[in-house]
Structures are given as C-alpha cells and as structure tokens.
KEZATI-733866 format. One record per residue (C-alpha): residue in three letters; x, y, z. Coordinates in pm, whole numbers, plus 32768, in hexadecimal, padded with zeros to 4 digits. Each point is the difference from the previous one (the first is absolute). Layout:
<nodes>
ALAXYZ;...
</nodes>
This chain:
<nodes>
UNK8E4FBD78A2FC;UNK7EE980C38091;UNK7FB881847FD4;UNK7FD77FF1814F;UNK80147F338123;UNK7F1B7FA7811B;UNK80887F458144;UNK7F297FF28120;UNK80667FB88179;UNK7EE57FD580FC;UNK7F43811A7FD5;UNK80E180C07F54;UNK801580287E72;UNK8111806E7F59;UNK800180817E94;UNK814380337F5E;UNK801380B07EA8;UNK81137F337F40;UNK806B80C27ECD;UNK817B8059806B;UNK804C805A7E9C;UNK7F2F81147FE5;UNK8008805E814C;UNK7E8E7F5C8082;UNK7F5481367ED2;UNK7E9E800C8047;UNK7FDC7F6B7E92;UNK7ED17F847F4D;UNK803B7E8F809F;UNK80668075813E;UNK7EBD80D6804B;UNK7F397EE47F91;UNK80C57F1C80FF;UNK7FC180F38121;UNK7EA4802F7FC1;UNK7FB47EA57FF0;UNK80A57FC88153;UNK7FAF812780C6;UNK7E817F8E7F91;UNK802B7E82805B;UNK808980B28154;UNK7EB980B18039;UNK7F647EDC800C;UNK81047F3580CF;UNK7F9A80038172;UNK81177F268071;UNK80F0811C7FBB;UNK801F815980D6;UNK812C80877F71;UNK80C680137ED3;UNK815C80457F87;UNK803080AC7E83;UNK816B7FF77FCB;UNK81177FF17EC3;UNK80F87F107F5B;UNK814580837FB3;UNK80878154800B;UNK7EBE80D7805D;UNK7EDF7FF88072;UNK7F2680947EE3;UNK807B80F17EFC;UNK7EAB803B7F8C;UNK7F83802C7EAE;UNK80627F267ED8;UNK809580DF7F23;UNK803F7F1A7ED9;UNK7EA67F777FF4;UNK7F67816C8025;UNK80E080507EC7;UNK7F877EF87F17;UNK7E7580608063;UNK805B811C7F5D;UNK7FEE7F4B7EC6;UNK7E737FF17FFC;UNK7F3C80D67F0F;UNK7FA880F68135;UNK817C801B8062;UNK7FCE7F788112;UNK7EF880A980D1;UNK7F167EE6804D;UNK81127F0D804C;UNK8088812480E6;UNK7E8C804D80C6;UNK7FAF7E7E7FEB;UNK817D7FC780CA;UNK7FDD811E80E7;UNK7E777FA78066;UNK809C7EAC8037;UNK8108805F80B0;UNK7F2880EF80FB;UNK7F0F7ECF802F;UNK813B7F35806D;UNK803F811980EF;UNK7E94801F808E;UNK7FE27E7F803F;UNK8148800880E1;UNK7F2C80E180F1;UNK7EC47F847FBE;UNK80847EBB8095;UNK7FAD7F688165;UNK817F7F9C8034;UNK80EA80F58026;UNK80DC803C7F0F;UNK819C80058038;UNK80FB808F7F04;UNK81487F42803F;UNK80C1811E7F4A;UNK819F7FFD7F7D;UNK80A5809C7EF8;UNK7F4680E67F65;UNK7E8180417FA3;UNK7FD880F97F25;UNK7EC780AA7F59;UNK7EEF7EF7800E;UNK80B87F3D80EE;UNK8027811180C5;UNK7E62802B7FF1;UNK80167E818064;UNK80C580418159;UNK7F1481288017;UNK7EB87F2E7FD0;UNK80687ED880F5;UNK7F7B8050815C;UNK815F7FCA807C;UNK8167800A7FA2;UNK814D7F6C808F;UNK812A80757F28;UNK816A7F7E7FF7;UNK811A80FA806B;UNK807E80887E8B;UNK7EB07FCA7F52;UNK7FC481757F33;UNK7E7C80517FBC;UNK7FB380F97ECF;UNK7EF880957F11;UNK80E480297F01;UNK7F047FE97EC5;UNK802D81A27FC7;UNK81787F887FB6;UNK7F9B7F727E9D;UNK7EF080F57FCC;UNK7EE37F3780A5;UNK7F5C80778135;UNK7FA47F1280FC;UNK7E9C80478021;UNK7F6C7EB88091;UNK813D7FD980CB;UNK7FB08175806B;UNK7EB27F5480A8;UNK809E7F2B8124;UNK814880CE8030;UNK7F1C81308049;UNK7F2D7F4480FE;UNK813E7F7780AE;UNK80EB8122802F;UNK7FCF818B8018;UNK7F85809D7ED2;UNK8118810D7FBD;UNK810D7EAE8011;UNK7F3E7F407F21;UNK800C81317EF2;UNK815380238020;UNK80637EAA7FA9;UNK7EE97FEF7F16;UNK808880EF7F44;UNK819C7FF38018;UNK7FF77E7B7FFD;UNK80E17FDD8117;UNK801D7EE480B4;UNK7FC18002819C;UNK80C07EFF80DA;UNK7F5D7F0280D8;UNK806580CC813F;UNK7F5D81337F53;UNK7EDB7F317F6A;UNK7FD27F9281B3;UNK7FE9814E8044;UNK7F2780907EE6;UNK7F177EDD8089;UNK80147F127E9D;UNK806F7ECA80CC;UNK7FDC7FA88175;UNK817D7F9F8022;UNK814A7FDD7F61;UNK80977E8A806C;UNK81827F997F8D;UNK7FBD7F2F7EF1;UNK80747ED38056;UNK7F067FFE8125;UNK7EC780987F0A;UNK7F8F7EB57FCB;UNK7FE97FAF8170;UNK7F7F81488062;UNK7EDD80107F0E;UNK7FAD7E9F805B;UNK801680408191;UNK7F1581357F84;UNK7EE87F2F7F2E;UNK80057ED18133;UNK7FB2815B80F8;UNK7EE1805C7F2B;UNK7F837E867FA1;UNK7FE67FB78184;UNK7EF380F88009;UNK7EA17FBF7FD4;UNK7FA07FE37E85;UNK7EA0807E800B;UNK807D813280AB;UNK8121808A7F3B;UNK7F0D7FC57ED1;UNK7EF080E580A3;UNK8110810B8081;UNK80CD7FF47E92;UNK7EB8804A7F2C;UNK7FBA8118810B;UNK8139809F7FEB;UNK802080707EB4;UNK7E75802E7FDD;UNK803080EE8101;UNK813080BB7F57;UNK7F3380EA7F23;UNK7ED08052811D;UNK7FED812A80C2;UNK806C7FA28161;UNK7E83803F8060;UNK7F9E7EF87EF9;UNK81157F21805D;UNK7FDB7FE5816B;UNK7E637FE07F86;UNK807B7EBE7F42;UNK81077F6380CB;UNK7F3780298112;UNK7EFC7F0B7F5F;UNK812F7F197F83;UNK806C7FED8165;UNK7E947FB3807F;UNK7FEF7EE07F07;UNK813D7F5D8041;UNK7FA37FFC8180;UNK7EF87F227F9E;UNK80FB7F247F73;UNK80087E9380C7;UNK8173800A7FE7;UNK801E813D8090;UNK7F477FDE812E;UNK80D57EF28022;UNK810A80BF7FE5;UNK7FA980EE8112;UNK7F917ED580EC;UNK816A7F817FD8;UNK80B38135803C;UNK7F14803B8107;UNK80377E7B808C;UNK818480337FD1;UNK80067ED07EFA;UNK80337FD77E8A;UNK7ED680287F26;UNK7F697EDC7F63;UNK7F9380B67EB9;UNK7F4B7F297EF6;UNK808F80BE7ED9;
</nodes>
C-alpha cells in the first residue's frame, strides 16, 4: 500500500498521506513521497488545484519520532541526519508554495508540530469541527523551530509565542480566528466542503492563479513601495495574457469565457 495516495478528478488532484498508524509523521518515506508529487504537480498543467489530506485518526502529527531516535545512533549523534531531515523537510514546505496550483489542507483530528507547519504552509485550509492544531515540540524538550516558520507568518506573532512555548493546543474555531485555516466544516461534510472549495478555485483560469500565487508571497517580504513597484509589472504582464483579454471581452459581452488553458 502506498505512502501516499494520488487520485485525480478533472482538474483536481488529490494527495492523501496514508500512514494511519503513525498518524500520516512526516517520516523519511513520507517526505520523499510528497516531494516527488508536489514536483510531478509543478509540472502537471491539467491540474489547478490540489487536496493534501490524512488517513485515519489525524491529519499529520508531524515528526517521526522513532526514526529521529535511531539517527541518533550515527557516529555524529545524530546531527547530520537531523539538518539533512529538517533542510528536507523545509524544501517540502517551500515547493507547496512555490507551486502554480493552489494548495488545500483537508485538515481533522489533530496536526501537531510539523503538521501543524503543514496546515500553515498550504495556501488554504478547511478543518473539521473537533480537529485541535498545536506546536507542542517544547512539551518533550524540543522547540519547534521550523514549525515556528509558517505558524508565525499565519497568525499574530504574540499567539504564535505563546503556543510555541506552552504547547497548548488551539481549537479549529480558535485556529479560524487566529487566521491558520479559512473555515471549520462538521466533519462529515469536510470532504464535500474542501472539494466544493478546490472545483471553485479549478474553474478559474490556470495561467492566472499561477501568476497571482508566485506574486503573493514574493510580495510578502517587500516594502509596500517595492511591492506595488512589482505587482504593478505582474499585473501589466498578465493583461497581455490571450486568455485574459478574453476574459474581459466575455465579461464585457455578458458570456462565458472561452479560455484555452
């Protein structure tokens, strides 16, 4: 049975991490797995959205504990095996937004720590009623620095200190209003929601949502001189698109758009 599963419907993919008995870690096998499909996805231009979502109990519970232990066992302790997983790991992360699709996490149970940094890192969340978010590394005597990345960019700074640093876990409602996922579903309708969410975002025109993802974040750490500067250009070029003239001419027209892409 596969690490992880990939199931695509029109133009929507749908990655499902399938490791129930350790709760979907972010293990050795599964990072591989994501990395190899998130880049096959960059390539894909069939599909304009995708789904990450977990077998079983949770969503992600981050970290593999157990295999972290035995790379302990090297002559160093440990410490390449540790930089090697966590530079993986951050890759994983950066090629989730350095994708054209957007990125959906179809969130329940719990993600904690890394898997927390994974709801974080996806461009959008839908979470099932119950599902309890954390950072919870400090708990065991590990701070969750990488984690520490994406939390920090998705909710005020003084709240992501605090449950940095007394490992407490956040509800969905909370995590909603602390701006970690875009809504909180019951969960026997997540499935449907975050689908009816991806088909909203697929019926959109590919070539644009690529051009407006890559400029949102690059404009994230400009000066808001800088960043009107460059999205100013970014909007210039995608008016050139073909596509999006034809947009306009069908909105102006009052007709559906017959985009090529």
């Amino acid at each position: 049975m596969a690490i992880l599963e990939r199931n695509d419907t029109g133009a929507i993919a749908t990655l499902k991490m399938n490791a129930p008995k350790s709760l979907n870690a972010l293990s050795d096998e599964m990072l591989a797995a994501l990395q190899s499909e998130f880049d096959a996805l960059r390539r894909d231009n069939s599909i304009r959205a995708v789904i990450l979502s977990g077998e079983g109990k949770a969503f992600c519970a981050g970290h593999d504990l157990k295999q972290m232990t035995a790379g302990r066992q090297s002559e160093d302790g440990g410490k390449a095996y540790f930089q090697d997983l966590f530079a993986r790991c951050a890759q994983m992360m950066l090629t989730i937004q350095s994708l054209p699709q957007p990125v959906i996490a179809q969130v329940h149970g719990i993600a904690t720590a890394a898997g927390c940094q994974l709801v974080a890192t996806c461009d959008l969340a839908v979470a099932a009623e119950g599902t309890r978010f954390g950072v919870n590394g400090v708990n065991i005597g590990l701070f969750c620095s990488t984690p520490m990345v994406a939390l920090s960019r998705n909710i005020p700074r003084k709240r992501a200190f605090e449950m940095l640093t007394t490992g407490d876990f956040i509800s969905a409602e909370k995590a909603v209003e602390l701006g970690l996922v875009n809504r909180v579903v019951p969960e026997m309708l997540l499935e449907h929601e975050t689908a009816a969410l991806a088909d909203q975002l697929a019926a959109k025109l590919g070539s644009a949502v690529k051009i407006g993802k890559q400029a949102f974040y690059k404009q994230l750490d400009m000066s808001i001189e800088e960043a009107y500067a460059y999205t100013g250009e970014v909007m210039a070029q995608n008016m050139l698109h073909r596509d999006t003239e034809e947009g306009i001419s069908a909105f102006i027209e009052k007709r559906p758009p017959n985009w090529h892409q």
